[in-house]
C-alpha positions as CSV (number, residue, x, y, z in Angstrom):
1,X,-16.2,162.8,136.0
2,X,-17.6,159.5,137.3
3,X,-20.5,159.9,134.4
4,X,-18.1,160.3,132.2
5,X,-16.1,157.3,132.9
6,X,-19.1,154.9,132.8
7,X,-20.4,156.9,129.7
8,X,-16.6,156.1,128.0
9,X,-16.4,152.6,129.5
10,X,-20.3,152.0,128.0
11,X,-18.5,153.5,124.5
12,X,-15.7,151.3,124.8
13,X,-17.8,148.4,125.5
14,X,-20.2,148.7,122.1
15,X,-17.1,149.4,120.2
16,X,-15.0,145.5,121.6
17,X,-18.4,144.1,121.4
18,X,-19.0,145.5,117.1
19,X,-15.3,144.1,116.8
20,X,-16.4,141.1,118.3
21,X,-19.6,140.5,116.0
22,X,-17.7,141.8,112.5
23,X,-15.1,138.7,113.5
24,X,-17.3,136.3,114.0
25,X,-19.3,137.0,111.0
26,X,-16.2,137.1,109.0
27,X,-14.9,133.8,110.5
28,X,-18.4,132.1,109.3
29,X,-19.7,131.7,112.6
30,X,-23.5,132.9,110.8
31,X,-22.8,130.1,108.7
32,X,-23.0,127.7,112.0
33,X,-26.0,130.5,113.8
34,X,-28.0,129.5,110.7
35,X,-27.3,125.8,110.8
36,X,-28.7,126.5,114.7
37,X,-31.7,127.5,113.2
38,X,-32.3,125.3,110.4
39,X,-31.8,126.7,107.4
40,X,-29.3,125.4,105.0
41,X,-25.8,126.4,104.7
42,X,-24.9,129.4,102.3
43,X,-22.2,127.2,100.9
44,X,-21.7,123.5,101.0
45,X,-18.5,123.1,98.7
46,X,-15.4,123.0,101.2
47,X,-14.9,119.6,99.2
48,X,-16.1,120.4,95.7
49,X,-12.4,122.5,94.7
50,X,-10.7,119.2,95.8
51,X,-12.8,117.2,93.5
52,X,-13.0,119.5,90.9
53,X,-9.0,119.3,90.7
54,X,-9.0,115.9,90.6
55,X,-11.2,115.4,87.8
56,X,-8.8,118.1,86.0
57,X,-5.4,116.2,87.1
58,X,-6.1,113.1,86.4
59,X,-6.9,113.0,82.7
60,X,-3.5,115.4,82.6
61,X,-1.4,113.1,84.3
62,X,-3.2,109.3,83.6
63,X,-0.3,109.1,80.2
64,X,2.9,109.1,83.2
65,X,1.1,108.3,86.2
66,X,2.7,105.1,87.5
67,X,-0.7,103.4,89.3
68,X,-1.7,103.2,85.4
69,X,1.1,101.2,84.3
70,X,0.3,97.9,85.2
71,X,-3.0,97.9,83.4
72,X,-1.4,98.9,80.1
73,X,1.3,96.7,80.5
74,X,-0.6,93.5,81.8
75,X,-2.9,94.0,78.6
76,X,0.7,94.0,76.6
77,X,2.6,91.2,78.2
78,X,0.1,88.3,78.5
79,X,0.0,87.4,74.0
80,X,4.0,87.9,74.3
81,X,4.2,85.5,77.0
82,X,2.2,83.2,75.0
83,X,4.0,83.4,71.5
84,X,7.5,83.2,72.9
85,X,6.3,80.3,75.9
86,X,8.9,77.4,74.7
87,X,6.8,73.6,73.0
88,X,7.1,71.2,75.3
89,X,9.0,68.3,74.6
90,X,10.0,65.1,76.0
91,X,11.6,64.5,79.3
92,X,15.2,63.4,78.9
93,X,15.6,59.6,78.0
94,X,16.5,57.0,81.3
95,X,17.8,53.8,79.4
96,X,18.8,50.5,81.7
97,X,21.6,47.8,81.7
98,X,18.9,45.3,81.2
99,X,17.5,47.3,78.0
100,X,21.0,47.2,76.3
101,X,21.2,43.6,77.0
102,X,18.1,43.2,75.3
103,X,18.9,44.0,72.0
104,X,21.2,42.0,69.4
105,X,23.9,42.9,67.7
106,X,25.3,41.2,64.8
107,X,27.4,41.7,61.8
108,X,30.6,41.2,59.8
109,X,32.4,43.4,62.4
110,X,34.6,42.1,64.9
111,X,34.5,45.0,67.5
112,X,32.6,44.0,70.9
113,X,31.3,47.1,71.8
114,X,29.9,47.7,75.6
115,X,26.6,48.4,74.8
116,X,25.2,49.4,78.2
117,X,27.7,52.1,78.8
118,X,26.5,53.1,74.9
119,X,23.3,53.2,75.9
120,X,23.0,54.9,79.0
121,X,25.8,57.4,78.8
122,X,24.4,61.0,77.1
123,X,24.2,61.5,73.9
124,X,26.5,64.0,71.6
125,X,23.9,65.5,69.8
126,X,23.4,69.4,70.2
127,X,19.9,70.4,68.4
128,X,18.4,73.5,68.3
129,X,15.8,76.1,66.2
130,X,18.5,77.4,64.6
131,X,18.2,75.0,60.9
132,X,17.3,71.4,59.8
133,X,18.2,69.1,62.3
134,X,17.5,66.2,60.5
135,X,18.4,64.9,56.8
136,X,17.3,61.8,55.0
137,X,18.6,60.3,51.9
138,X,18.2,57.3,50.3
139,X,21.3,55.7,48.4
140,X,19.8,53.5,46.8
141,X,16.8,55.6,45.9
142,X,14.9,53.1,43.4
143,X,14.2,50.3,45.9
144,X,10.6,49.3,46.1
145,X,8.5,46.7,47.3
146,X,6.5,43.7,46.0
147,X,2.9,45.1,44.1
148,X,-0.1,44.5,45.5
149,X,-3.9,46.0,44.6
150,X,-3.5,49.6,44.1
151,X,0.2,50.0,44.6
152,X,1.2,49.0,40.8
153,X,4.4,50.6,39.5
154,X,6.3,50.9,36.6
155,X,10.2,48.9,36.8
156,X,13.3,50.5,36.5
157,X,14.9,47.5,37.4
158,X,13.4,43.7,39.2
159,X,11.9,46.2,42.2
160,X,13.1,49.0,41.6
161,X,11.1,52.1,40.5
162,X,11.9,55.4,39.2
163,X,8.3,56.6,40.9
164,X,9.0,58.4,44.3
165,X,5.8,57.4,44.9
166,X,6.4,53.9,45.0
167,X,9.8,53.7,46.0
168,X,11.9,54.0,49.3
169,X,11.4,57.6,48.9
170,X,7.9,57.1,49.8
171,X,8.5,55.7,52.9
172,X,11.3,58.4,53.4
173,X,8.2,61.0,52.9
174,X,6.1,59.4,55.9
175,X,9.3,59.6,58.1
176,X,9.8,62.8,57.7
177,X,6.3,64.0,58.0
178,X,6.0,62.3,61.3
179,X,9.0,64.2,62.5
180,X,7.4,67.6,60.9
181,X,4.9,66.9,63.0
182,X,6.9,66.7,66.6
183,X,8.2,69.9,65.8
184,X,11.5,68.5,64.3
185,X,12.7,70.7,61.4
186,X,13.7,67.8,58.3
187,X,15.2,67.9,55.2
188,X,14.5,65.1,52.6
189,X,16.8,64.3,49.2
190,X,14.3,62.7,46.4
191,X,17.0,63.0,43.7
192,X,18.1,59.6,42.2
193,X,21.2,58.6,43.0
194,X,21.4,54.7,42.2
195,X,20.1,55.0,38.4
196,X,21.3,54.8,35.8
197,X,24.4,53.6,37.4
198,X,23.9,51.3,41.1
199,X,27.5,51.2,41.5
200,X,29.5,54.6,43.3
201,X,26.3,54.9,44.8
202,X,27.6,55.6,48.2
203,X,30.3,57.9,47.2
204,X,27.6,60.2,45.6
205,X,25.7,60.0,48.3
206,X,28.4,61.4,50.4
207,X,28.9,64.6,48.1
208,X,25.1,64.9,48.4
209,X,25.3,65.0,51.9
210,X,28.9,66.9,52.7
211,X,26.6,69.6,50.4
212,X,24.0,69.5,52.7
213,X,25.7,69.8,55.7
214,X,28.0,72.8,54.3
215,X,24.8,75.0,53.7
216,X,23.0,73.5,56.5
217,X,25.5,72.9,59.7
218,X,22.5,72.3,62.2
219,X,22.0,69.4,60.8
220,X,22.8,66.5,63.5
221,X,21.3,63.4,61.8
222,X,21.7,62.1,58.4
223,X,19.0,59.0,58.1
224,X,19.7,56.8,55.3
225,X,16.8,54.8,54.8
226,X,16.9,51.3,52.5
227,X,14.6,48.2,51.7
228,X,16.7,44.9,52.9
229,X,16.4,42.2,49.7
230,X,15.5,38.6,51.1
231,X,14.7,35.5,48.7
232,X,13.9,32.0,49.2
233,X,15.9,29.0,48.0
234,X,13.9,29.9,44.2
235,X,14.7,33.1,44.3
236,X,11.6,34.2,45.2
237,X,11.2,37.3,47.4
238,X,10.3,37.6,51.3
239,X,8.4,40.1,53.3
240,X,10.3,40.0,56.6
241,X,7.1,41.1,58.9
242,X,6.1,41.8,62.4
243,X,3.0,42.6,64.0
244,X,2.1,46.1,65.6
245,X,-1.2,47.5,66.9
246,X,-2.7,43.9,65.4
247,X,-1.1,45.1,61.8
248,X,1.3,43.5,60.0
249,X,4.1,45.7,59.8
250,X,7.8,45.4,58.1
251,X,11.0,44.8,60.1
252,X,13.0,47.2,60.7
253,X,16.8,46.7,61.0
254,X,19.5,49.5,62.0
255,X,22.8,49.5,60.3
256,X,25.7,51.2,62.5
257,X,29.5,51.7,60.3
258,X,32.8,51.6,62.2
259,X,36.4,52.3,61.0
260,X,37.4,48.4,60.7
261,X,36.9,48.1,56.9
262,X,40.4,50.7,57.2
263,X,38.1,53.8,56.8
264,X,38.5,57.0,58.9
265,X,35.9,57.0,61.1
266,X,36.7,58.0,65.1
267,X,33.6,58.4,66.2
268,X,31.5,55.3,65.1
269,X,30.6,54.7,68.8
270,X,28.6,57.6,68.9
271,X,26.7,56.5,66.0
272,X,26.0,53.2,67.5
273,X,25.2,54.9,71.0
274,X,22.2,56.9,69.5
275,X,22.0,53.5,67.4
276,X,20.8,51.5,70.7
277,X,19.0,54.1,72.0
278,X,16.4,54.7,69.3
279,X,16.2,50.9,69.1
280,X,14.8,50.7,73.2
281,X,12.7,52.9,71.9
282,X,11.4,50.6,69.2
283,X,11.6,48.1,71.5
284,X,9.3,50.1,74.1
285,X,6.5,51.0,71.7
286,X,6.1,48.1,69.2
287,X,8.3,44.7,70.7
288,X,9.4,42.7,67.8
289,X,9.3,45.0,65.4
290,X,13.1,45.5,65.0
291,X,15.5,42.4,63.7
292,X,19.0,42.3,65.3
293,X,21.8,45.6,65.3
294,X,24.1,44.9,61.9
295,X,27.4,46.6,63.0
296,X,29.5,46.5,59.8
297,X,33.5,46.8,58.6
298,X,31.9,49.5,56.3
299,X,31.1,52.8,57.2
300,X,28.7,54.1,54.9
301,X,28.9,57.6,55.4
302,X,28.0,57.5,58.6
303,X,31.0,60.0,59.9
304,X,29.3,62.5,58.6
305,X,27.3,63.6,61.9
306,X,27.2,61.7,65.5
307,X,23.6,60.7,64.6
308,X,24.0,59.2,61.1
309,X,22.4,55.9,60.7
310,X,21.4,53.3,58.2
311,X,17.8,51.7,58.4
312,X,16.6,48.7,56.9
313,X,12.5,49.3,56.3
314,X,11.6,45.6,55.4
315,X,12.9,43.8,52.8
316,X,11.8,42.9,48.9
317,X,8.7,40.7,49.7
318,X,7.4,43.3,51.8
319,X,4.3,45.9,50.7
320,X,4.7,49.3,50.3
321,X,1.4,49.2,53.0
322,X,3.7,47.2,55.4
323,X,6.6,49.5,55.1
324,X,4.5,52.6,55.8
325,X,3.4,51.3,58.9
326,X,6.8,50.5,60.1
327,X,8.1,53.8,59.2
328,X,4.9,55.3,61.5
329,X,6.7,53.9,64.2
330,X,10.1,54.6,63.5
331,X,9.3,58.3,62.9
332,X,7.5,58.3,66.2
333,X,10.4,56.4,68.1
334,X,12.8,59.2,66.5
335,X,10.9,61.7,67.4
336,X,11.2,61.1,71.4
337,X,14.5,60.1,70.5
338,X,15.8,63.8,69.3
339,X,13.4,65.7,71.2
340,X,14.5,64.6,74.6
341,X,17.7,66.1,73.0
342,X,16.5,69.0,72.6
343,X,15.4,69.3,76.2
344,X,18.7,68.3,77.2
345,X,20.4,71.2,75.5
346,X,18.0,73.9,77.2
347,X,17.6,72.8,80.4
């Protein structure tokens, strides 16, 4: 009996210890008894199914996957930024007391008007993308200048032309591509207005322009630009000249309207506000160039718009050369003038 128990506890012993062996072997344990050994590993790819899937997921998901995104839409968003990115423009205009004081003003009209409150209060005009902001006409459309060497033109009239190229409307043209320039969108009237007939000039004009406005309401400033006439005691023309950048330039004189001749026009102060301001800025860039402010009884259509205003570029014994120049200048001075309105309106 005591054989038999050792011979069964032997028997039981090989069995626990084949058990033993089949779970090791099964739990890769040889895997580990051959690494003891040196010899390689029967399998080296716990990682590889991990990898594997991830090469396969990726390309599946990559389309939604949010970590891809910003790529995409960096590549997207940078030209957009740069086509809609605003043009600078000007800062808005600072005028002083002593500036206003600066300037002249004379005229038929009897008004004193305050001009430093007019100059450094805010202006009324509202510009924007939307249309012109800016129209110029000339009532008196045939005015010219004296001939000289290359600037010969055919007579209408004792200077006066018919030939825009010649004419006021010439200098209108340089005015308006200045303007063009600063980003300022312009609309310019070349049609004759003061031929055949001079007289009823300005109440054509005024159609011309309520026209304008009706199909165009973004317009804000109606420039009426002119040629002053000056003669000696013979008769004999004068060039009213100033010197800019060491070139001899015409003068310019603005030309503000108020309600005193008995005509309706409320907001003439406006008109001469924006009136003194664009004239510091002549002031600023090219001193002397402009004569004293003419504040008339008459207003000569300028209650059209709050920027309306009459200009003065030189006089009959001026060049066409001269008046070029001045209207460089003028364009320029306008320019600041309404763009630091337009910063104003999108700040």
């Amino acid at each position: 009996m005591k054989y038999r128990s050792m011979e069964n506890r032997f028997c039981m012993s090989l069995v626990a210890f084949a058990v033993i062996v089949r779970l090791l072997l099964a739990t890769g344990v040889s895997a580990a008894l051959d690494s003891a050994v040196g010899l390689a590993p029967k399998l080296e790819v716990p990682d590889e199914p991990d990898v594997f899937l991830l090469e396969i997921l990726e390309p599946e998901t990559a389309p939604s996957e949010p970590p891809m995104q910003p790529e995409i839409a960096a590549a997207s968003e940078a030209p957009a930024e740069q086509e809609t990115k605003a043009e600078p423009v000007d800062p808005p205009l600072v005028f002083s007391a002593d500036e206003a004081d600066a300037i002249g003003i004379v005229g038929a009209c009897s008004y004193q008007p305050d001009k430093q409150a007019l100059l450094t209060r805010p202006s009324a005009l509202s510009l924007s993308d939307d249309g012109p902001a800016v129209l110029i006409v000339h009532t008196h459309s045939s005015e010219a200048y004296t001939m000289e060497a290359g600037f010969e033109y055919p007579e209408s009239d004792a200077l006066r032309t018919l030939d825009e190229r010649y004419s006021v409307i010439r200098v209108g043209d340089e005015i308006a591509d200045i303007l063009t320039e600063a980003g300022i969108s312009v609309l310019h009237d070349t049609q004759p207005n003061d031929y055949p007939n001079y007289n009823g000039a300005y109440e054509r004009m005024r159609q011309t322009i309520e026209g304008y406005l009706a199909e165009y309401p973004s317009i804000q400033m109606v420039l009426d630009i002119h040629r002053d006439a000056a003669e000696d005691a013979d008769g004999n023309p004068v060039a009213l000249t100033a010197e800019a950048d060491g070139e001899a330039c015409a003068e310019l004189m603005l030309v503000v309207g108020t309600d005193e001749g008995g005509l309706s026009h409320p907001d003439w102060q406006e008109n001469l506000a924006n009136a003194l301001k664009i004239q510091t800025l002549l002031n600023r860039s090219a001193p002397g160039l402009c004569r004293n402010l003419n504040l008339r009884t008459e207003r000569f259509n300028q209650h059209e718009t709050p920027g309306s205003l009459l200009v003065e570029v030189g006089a009959s014994g001026n060049t066409l050369a001269e008046a070029l120049r001045s209207a460089r200048i003028l364009g320029q001075a306008l320019a600041v003038f309404l763009r630091g309105q337009m910063h104003d309106d999108t700040d």
